[in-house]
C-alpha positions in Angstrom: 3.0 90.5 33.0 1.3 87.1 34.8 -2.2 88.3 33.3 -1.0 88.2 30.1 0.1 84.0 30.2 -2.7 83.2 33.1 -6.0 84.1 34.7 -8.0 82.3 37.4 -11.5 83.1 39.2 -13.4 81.3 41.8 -16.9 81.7 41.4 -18.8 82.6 45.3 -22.2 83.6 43.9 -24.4 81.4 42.1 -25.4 81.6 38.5 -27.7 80.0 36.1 -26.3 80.1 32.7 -23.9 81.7 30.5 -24.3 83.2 26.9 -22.2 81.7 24.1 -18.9 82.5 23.9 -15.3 81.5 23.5 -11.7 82.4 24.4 -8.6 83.1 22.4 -6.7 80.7 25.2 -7.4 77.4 26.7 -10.2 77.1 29.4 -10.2 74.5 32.4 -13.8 74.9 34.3 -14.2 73.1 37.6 -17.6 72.4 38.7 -17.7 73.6 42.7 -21.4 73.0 43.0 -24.6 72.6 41.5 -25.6 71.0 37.8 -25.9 72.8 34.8 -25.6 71.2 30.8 -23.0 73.0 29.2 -23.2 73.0 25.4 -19.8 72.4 23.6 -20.0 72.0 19.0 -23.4 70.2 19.4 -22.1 68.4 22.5 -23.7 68.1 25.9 -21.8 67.8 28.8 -23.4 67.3 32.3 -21.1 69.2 35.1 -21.6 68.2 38.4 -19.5 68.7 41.6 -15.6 67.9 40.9 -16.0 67.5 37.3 -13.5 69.2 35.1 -13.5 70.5 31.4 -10.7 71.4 29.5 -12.1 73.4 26.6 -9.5 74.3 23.3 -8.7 77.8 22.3 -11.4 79.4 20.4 -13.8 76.6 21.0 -17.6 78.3 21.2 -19.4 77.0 24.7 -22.4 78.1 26.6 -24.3 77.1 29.5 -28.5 77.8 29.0 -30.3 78.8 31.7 -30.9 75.6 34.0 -30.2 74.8 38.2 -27.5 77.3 40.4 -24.0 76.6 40.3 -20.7 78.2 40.8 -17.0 77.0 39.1 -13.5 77.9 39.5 -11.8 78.2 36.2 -8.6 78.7 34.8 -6.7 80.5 31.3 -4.0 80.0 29.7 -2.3 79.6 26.1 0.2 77.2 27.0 -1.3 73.2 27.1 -0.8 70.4 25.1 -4.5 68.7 24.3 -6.1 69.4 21.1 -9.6 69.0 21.6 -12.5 68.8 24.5 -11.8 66.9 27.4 -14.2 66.2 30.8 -12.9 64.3 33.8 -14.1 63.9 37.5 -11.3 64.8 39.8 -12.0 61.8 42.5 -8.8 62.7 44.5 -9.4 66.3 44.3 -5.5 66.7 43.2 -7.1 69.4 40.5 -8.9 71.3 42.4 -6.1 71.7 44.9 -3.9 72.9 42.2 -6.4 75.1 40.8 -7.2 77.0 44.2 -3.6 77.5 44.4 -3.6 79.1 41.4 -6.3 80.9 42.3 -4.6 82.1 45.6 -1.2 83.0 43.9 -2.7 85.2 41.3 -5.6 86.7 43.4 -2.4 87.7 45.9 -0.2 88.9 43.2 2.6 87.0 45.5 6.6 87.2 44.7 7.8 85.1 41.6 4.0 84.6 40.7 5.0 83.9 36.8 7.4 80.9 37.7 5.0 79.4 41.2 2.3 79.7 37.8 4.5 78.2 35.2 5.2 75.4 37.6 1.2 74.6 39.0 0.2 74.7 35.4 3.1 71.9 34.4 1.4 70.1 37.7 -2.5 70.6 36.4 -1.2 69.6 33.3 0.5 66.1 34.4 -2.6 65.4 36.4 -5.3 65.8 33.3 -2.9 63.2 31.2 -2.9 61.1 34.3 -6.4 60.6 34.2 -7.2 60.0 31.2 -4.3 57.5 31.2 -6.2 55.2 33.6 -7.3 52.1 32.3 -10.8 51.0 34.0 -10.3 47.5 33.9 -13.8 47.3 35.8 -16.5 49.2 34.0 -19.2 48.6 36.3 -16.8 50.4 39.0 -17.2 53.4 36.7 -20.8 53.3 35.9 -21.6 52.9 39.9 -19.7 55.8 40.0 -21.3 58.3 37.6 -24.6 56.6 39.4 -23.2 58.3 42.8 -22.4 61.7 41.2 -26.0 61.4 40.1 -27.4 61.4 43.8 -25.2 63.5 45.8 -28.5 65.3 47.3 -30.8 62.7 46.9 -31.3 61.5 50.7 -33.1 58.6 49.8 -30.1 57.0 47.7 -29.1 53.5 48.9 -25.5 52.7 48.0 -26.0 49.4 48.7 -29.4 48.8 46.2 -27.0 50.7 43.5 -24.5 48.2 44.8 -27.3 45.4 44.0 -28.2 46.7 40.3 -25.2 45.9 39.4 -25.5 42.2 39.7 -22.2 41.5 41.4 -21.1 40.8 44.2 -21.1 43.3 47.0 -17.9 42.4 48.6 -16.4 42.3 45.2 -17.9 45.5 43.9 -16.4 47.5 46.8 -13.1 46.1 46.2 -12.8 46.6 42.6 -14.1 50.3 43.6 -11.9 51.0 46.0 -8.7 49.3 44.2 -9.9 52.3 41.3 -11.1 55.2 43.4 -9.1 54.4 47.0 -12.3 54.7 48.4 -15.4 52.4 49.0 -18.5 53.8 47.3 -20.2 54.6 51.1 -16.9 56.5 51.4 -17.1 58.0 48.2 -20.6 59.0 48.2 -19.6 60.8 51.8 -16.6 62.7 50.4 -18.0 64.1 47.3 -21.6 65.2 49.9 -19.1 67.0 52.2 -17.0 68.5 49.4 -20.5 70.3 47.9 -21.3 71.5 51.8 -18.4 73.0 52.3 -19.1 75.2 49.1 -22.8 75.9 50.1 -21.4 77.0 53.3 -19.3 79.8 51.6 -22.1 80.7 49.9 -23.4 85.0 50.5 -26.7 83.3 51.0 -25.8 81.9 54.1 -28.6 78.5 53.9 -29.3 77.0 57.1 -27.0 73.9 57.9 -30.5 72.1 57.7 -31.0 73.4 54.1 -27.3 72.3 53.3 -28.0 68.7 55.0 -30.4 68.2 53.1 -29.0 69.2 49.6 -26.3 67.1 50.4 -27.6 64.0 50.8 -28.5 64.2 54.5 -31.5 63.5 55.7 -30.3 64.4 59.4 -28.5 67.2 60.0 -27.0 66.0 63.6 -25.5 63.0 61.4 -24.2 65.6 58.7 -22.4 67.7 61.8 -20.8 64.4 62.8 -19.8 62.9 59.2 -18.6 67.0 58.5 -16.6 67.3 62.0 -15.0 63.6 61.4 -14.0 64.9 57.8 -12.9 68.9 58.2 -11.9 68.5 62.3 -14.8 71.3 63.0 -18.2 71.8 62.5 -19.6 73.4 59.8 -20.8 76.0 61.5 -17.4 76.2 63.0 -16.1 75.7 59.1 -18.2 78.8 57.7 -17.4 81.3 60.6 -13.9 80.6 59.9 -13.5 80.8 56.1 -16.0 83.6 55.8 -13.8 85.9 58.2 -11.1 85.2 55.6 -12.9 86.5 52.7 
C-alpha cells in the first residue's frame, strides 16, 4: 500500500547520465556526490554535493552523459510547489529526513504509511523554509556557491576567495556564519567530509589517498584527523563499519 503514495532509492554505484524522462508524481533528487548538469524545459541545473531538486509531476528531465555521481531520491504525489525548485541543504536537515525515508521504506517497518506521511510533512516544511530565507548579504551567498565549486580542488584558498570579495575578512566570516552557522573554513570542511564519507561507501573501494585528494585534501594524515574530529573514527574505521551493515 506505502508503494503506491511513496518511493525512495539511495544510489551506491556511480553513474554518468540518465536518458529523458519524467514521472507521473513529484521527484525530490539529492546530489550525494559528484557533478553532473541536469537538463530541466531548456534549463540547466548544476548538482553538486547536498544540492536538492524538487522536480513537478510530469516534468521531462535528463542528465547527459558527463562526470560520476550517485543521488538519493524520493516520490510522491502529495506536495504543494508548482514548479522547479533547487536548493543546497547547508544543515543537512534534508538529507537526514530523506535517508530516513529511505530506511523506513527499504525496511518495510510497522506503521510505515503514517512514520512516511509524517517525514514527508517534515521534508516538506524544510523546502519552504529555505526558500523563505532572506539573504540579506549576497556576497555571503556568492562565496558560497564559490566553495561548492572547489570541494576537490586542494589548491582552493578560502581566505584569497575571502579577498575577491572586497570586504572585510572579519566581516565576511561573520555575515557567513550569522547565514550558514558556520564560517566558510568550517563550511568548506563539512561539505569535504560529507562527499568522503560517500566515496567511502562506494563498491569501488578508492584508497583513502584517492578520497583525500577528491576531497579537497592535499594530505591524507590531515584528512584522517579533520574526518576523526568530525565522525569520532577514522575513515577507515568509518567504511569497515558501514559497509558490514550493507
Amino acid at each position: 500500500m506505502y508503494l503506491d503514495s511513496f518511493y525512495c532509492h539511495k544510489g551506491v554505484v556511480a553513474q554518468k547520465s540518465c536518458h529523458k524522462h519524467r514521472h507521473s508524481v513529484f521527484e525530490i533528487v539529492y546530489q550525494l556526490s559528484g557533478q553532473n548538469t541536469t537538463l530541466i524545459n531548456g534549463n540547466a541545473y548544476i548538482m553538486r554535493p547536498s544540492d536538492v531538486l524538487v522536480i513537478p509531476p510530469n516534468t521531462s528531465h535528463e542528465i547527459p552523459s558527463g562526470e560520476e555521481f550517485t543521488d538519493l531520491y524520493f516520490q510522491t504525489d502529495k506536495l504543494c510547489f508548482e514548479s522547479v525548485i533547487k536548493i543546497s541543504d547547508v544543515s543537512g536537515e534534508i538529507f537526514e529526513v530523506l535517508n530516513l525515508l529511505n530506511s523506513v521504506l527499504f525496511e518495510k517497518k510497522k506503521y510505515c504509511l503514517k512514520i512516511c506521511e509524517n517525514l514527508k510533512d517534515c521534508l516538506e516544511l524544510l523546502i519552504i523554509e529555505y526558500l523563505n530565507i532572506s539573504h540579506k548579504y549576497p556576497f555571503a551567498e556568492k562565496l558560497q556557491s564559490e566553495l561548492n565549486e572547489n570541494i576537490s580542488n586542494c589548491e582552493f584558498c578560502v581566505s584569497k576567495a575571502i579577498e575577491k570579495t572586497g570586504y572585510n575578512e572579519d566581516y565576511i566570516r561573520r555575515c557567513f556564519k550569522e547565514i550558514y552557522e558556520k564560517t566558510p573554513l568550517e563550511y568548506l570542511t563539512e561539505m569535504r567530509i560529507k562527499k568522503s564519507k560517500s566515496l567511502l561507501l562506494q563498491p569501488c573501494r578508492l584508497s583513502i589517498l584517492e578520497i583525500a585528494l577528491s576531497c579537497g585534501f592535499s594530505d591524507p594524515l590531515y584528512f584522517s584527523k579533520c574526518f576523526k574530529s568530525k565522525c569520532g573514527m577514522s575513515p577507515r574505521n568509518y567504511r569497515n563499519l558501514y559497509m558490514k551493515k550493507r
